[in-house]
C-alpha positions as CSV (number, residue, x, y, z in Angstrom):
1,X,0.0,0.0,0.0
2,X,1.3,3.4,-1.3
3,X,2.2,5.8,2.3
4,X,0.1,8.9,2.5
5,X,1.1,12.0,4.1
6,X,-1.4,11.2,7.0
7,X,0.5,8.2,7.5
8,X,4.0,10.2,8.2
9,X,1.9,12.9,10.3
10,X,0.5,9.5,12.3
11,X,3.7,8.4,13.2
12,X,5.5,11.3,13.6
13,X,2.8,12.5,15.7
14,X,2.4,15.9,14.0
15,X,0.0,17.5,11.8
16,X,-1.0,16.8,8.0
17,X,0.3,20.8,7.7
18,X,3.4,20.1,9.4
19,X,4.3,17.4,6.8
20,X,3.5,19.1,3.9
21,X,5.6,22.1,5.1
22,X,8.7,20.1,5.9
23,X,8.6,17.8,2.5
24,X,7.7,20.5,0.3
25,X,10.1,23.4,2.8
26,X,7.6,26.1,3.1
27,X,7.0,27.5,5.6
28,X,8.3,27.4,9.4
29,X,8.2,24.4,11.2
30,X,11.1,23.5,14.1
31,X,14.4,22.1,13.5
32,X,13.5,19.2,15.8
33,X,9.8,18.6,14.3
34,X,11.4,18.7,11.0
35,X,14.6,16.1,11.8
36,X,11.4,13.9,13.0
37,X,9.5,13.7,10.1
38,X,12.4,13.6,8.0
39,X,13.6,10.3,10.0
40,X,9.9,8.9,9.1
41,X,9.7,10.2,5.9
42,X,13.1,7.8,5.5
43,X,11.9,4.9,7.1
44,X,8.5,4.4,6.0
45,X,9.6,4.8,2.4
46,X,7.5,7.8,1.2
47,X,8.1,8.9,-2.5
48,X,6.1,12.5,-3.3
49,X,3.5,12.7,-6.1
50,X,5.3,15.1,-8.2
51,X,2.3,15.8,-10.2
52,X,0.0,16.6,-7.2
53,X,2.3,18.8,-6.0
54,X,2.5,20.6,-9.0
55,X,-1.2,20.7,-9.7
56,X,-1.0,22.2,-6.1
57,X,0.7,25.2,-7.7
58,X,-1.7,25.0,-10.8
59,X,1.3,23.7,-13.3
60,X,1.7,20.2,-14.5
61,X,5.1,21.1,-16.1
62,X,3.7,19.3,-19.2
63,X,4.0,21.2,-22.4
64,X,1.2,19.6,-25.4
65,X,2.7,19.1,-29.1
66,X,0.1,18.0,-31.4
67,X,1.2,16.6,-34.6
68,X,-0.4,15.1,-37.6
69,X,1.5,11.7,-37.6
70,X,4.9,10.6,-36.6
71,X,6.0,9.1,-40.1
72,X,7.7,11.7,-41.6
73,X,10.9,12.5,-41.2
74,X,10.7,16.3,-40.9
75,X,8.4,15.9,-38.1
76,X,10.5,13.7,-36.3
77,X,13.2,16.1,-36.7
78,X,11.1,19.1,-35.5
79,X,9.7,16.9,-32.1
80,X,13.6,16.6,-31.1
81,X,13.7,20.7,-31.1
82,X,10.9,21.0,-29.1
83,X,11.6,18.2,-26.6
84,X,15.5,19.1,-26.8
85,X,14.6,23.0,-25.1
86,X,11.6,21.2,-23.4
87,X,13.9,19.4,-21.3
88,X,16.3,22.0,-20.6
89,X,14.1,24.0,-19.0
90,X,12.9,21.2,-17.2
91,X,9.0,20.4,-18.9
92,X,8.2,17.3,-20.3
93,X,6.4,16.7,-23.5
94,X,3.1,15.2,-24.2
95,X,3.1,14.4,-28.0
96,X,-0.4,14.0,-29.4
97,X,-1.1,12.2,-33.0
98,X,-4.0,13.4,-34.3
99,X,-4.0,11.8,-37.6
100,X,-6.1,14.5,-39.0
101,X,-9.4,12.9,-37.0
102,X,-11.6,15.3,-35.6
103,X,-12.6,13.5,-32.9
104,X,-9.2,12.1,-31.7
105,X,-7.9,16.0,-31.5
106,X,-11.4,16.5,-29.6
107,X,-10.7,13.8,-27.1
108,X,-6.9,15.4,-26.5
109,X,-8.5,18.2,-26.0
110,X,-10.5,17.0,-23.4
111,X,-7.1,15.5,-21.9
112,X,-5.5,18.4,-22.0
113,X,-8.3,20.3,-19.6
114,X,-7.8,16.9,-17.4
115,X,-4.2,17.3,-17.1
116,X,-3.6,20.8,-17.0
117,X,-1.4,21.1,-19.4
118,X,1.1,24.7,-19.3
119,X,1.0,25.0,-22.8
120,X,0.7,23.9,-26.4
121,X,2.7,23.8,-29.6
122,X,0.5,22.9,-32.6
123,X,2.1,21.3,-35.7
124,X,-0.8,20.4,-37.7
125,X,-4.0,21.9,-39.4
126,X,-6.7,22.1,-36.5
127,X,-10.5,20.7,-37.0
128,X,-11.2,22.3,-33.7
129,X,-9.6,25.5,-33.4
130,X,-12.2,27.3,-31.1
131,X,-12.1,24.7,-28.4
132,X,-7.8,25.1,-28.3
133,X,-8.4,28.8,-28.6
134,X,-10.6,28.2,-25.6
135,X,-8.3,26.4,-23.2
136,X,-6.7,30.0,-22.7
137,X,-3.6,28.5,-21.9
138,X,-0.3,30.0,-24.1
139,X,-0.1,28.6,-27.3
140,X,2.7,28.9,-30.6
141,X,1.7,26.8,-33.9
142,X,4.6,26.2,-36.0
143,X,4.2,26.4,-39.9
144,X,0.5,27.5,-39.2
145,X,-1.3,30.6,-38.1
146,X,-4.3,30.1,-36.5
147,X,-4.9,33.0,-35.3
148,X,-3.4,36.6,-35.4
149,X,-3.4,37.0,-31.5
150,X,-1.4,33.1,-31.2
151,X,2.2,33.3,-31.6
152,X,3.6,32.0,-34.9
153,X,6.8,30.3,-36.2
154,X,7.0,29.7,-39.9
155,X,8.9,29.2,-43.0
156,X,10.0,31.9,-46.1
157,X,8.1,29.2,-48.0
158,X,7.3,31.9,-50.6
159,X,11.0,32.7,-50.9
160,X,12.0,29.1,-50.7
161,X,9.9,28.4,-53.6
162,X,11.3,31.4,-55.6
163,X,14.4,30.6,-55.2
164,X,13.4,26.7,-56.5
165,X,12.7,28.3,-59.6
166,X,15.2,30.4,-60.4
167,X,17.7,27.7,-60.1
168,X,16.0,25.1,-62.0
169,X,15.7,28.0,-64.8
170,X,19.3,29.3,-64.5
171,X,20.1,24.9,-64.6
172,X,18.2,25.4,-68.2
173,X,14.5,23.9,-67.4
174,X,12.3,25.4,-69.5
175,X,9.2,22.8,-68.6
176,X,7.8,21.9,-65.6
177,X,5.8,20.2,-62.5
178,X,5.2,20.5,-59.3
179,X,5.2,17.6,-57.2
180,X,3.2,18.7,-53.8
181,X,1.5,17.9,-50.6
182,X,-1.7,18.5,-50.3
183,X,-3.6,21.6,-51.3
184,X,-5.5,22.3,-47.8
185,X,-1.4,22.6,-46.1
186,X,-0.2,26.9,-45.8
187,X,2.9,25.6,-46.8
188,X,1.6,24.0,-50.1
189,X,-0.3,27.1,-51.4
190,X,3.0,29.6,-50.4
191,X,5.7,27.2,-51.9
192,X,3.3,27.0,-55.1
193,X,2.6,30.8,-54.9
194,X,6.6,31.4,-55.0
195,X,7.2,29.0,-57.6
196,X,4.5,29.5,-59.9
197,X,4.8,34.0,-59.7
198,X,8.8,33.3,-60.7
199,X,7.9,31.1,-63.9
200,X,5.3,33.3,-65.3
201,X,7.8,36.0,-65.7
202,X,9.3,33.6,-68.3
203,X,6.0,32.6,-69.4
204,X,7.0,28.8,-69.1
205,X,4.5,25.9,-68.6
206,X,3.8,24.3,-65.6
207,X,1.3,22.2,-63.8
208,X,1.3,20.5,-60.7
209,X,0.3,17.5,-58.8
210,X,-1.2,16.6,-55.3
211,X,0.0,13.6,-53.2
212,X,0.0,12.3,-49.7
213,X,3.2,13.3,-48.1
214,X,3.5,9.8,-46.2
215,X,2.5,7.7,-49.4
216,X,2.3,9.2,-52.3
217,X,0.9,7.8,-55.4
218,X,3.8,5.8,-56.8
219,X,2.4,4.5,-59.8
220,X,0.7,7.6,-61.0
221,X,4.3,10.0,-60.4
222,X,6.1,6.5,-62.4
223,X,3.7,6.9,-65.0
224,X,3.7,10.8,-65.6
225,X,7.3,11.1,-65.5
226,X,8.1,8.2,-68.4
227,X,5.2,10.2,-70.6
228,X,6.1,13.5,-69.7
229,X,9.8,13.6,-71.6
230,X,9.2,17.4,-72.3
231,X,9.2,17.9,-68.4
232,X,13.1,18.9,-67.4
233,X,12.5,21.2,-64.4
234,X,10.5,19.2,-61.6
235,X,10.1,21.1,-58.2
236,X,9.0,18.6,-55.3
237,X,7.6,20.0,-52.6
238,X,9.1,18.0,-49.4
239,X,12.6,15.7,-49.8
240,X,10.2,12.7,-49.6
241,X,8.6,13.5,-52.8
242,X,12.2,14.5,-54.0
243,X,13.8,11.2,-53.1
244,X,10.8,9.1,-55.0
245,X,11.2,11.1,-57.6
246,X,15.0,11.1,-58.1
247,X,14.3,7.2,-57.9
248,X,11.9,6.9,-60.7
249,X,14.0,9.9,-63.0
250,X,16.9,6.9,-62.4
251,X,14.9,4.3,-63.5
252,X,13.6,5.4,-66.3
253,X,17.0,6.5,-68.0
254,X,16.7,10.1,-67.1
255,X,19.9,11.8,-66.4
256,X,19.4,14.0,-63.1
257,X,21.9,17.2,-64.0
258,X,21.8,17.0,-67.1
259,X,19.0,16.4,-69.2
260,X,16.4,17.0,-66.7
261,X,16.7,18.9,-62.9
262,X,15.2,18.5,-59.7
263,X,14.8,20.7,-56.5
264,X,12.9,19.5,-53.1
265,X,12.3,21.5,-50.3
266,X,13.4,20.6,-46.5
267,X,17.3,19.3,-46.6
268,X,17.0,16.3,-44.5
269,X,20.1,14.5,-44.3
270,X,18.6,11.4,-46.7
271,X,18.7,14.6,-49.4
272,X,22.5,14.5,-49.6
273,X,22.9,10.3,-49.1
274,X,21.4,9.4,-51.7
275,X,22.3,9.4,-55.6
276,X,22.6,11.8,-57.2
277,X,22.6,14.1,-54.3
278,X,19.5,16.3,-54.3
279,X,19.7,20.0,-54.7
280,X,17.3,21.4,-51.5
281,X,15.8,24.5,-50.6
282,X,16.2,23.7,-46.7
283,X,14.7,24.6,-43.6
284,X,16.1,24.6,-40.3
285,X,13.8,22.4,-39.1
286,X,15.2,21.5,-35.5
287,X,15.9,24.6,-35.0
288,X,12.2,25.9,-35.5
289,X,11.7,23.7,-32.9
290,X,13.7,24.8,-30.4
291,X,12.3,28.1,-31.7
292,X,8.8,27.3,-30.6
293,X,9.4,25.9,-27.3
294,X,11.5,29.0,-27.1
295,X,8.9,31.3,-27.3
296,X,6.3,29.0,-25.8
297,X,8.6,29.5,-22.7
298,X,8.2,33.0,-23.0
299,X,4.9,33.5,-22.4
300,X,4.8,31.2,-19.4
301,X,7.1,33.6,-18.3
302,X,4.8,36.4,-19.0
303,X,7.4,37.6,-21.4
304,X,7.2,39.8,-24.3
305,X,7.8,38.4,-27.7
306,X,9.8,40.2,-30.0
307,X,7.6,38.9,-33.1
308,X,4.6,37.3,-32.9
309,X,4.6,35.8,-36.2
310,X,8.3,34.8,-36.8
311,X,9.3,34.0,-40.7
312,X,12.8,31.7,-40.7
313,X,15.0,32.0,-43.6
314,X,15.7,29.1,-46.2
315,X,18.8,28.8,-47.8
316,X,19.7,26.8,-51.4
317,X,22.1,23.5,-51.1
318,X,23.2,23.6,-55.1
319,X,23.7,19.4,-55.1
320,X,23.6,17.0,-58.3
321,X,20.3,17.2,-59.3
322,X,21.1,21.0,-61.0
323,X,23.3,22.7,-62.7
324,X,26.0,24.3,-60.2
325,X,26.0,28.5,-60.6
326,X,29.7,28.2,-60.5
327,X,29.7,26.3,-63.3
328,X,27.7,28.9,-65.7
C-alpha cells in the first residue's frame, strides 16, 4: 500500500500541515519537528507525487505538441527541437497524433483540460480550433497561423519556392511540374505561390500534382514522369517526394543534372545520401523547434515576444540534381 502523508503525520505524531511544510520546505516548522519527520519520511519509504504537488501550484510542467503523424521525417526532426529545449528547461512533452481525425484532437483536448497542461505547440491543421483557442492557456503553432493573436513560427516558404525556380531555370528547365503535398497545407499554397509568380515571368509551362506526403501515389508519379519527356525542371515540394522522384528519373534513363533537374524543399540529411545528391531549398527544421518551445517559454514567463509571427529563412544547397551556378 502506497504511504500517505497522513500516515507520516500519524507516526510522527504531528499535523498533516506540518508534513506538507517540511517535505515541500515552506514555511516554518522547528528544527527538531522537522529532523522527526524527515527520520519517518526515510523509514516508511514515502516517495512525493510530483504531479500533485505541481497541480497544487496549478502547473503540471507538461507542455502539449500536437502533430499530424509521426512518419515523416521532418516531423521527427522538429519533435527533437521541441523536446531538446523542453527538457532544458525542465517540462516534459506530451506528444499528441491526431492523424487528422476530428474526434481524436477533440478527445486530447478533453485531456488536455484533465491534465492541465502549461502550454501547447500545434504542428498540424486544426479541426477544432475554437475549443484550443478556448483552453486560454499559451499557445505557438509552427508552420500554421491560427490565429493573429497566437504566436507563430514559420517558413520563407514563398521565398524558398522562388528561389526553387530560379535555379532550376538558370540549370536550363524550360518545362515543368510540381510535385506537392496537399492543397489544404499553408505551406503547399505559399511554396506554389513562389514558384509559380517566378515562372510566369518567363511565361513557361507548368502544372502540378497533389499527393499524400506519407504515401504518395507511386504508380501515377512513375507513369507521368516516363510520358512526360518534355518535363526537365520538376520542383518537389518536401525531400520525400524529391527522393521518389530522383528514384523513378533513375529508372527510367533520365539523367538528373543534365537532361532533366530536380529541386525539393526541407534538406534532410537522406537529401544528400542518396544518388545523385539532391539540390534542397532547406529549412532549419530542428531549430524551429527549439524556436517554438523558445517562445512557448516566454509566455509562461509572461514575457514579451519580439515577433509574434516569426518567418525563418531558407537557404539553397546547389547538389547534383542542377546545374551548379559556378559552373555557368
Amino acid at each position: 500500500m502506497k504511504v500517505t502523508i497522513r500516515d507520516i503525520a500519524k507516526k510522527a505524531n504531528v499535523s498533516v500541515a506540518t508534513v506538507s511544510r517540511t517535505i515541500n520546505n515552506k514555511g516554518y516548522v522547528h528544527p527538531e519537528t522537522k529532523k522527526i519527520v524527515e527520520d519517518v519520511v526515510r523509514e516508511m519509504g514515502y516517495t512525493p507525487n510530483q504531479l500533485a504537488r505541481l497541480l497544487l501550484k496549478r502547473q503540471s510542467g507538461i507542455i502539449g505538441v500536437i502533430i499530424p503523424h509521426i512518419d515523416s521525417p521532418f516531423i521527427s526532426e522538429l519533435i527533437g527541437g521541441i523536446e531538446q529545449e523542453a527538457l532544458s528547461n525542465g517540462y516534459k512533452v506530451m506528444l499528441c497524433i491526431t492523424n487528422n481525425d476530428s474526434e481524436r484532437e477533440l478527445e486530447y483536448i478533453r485531456i488536455f483540460e484533465q491534465y492541465m497542461i502549461d502550454g501547447l505547440i500545434i504542428c498540424s491543421n486544426l479541426l477544432n480550433p475554437e475549443r484550443i483557442i478556448a483552453l486560454n492557456i499559451p499557445i505557438v503553432s509552427v508552420d500554421h497561423i491560427i490565429d493573429p493573436s497566437i504566436p507563430s513560427i514559420t517558413t520563407d516558404n514563398i521565398g524558398g519556392g522562388r528561389m526553387a525556380a530560379e535555379i532550376l531555370i538558370e540549370s536550363g528547365a524550360n518545362n515543368f511540374v510540381l510535385f506537392r503535398g496537399p492543397s489544404f497545407l499553408i505551406t503547399t499554397s505559399e511554396r506554389t505561390l513562389g514558384f509559380v509568380e517566378t515562372v510566369k515571368k518567363y511565361n513557361y509551362p507548368y502544372e502540378y500534382y497533389d499527393f499524400d506526403l506519407i504515401s504518395p501515389d507511386y504508380k501515377f508519379m512513375y507513369n507521368y514522369l516516363l510520358n512526360n519527356p518534355q518535363i526537365n525542371g520538376i520542383f518537389t515540394l518536401s525531400d520525400t517526394l524529391g527522393v521518389i522522384t530522383a528514384g523513378i528519373l533513375n529508372k527510367i534513363g533520365r539523367k538528373l543534372g543534365k537532361d532533366v533537374f530536380l529541386v525539393s524543399f526541407d534538406g534532410l540529411p537522406i537529401s544528400k545520401w542518396i544518388y545523385p545528391a539532391l539540390t534542397v531549398i532547406s529549412q532549419p527544421i530542428r531549430y524551429i523547434g527549439v524556436e517554438a518551445m523558445s517562445t512557448l517559454l516566454k509566455l509562461l514567463d509572461g514575457k514579451e515576444i519580439p515577433e509574434q509571427h516569426k518567418i525563418i529563412q531558407v537557404s539553397l544547397r546547389e547538389r547534383e540534381t542542377t546545374k551548379l551556378l559556378k559552373d555557368h
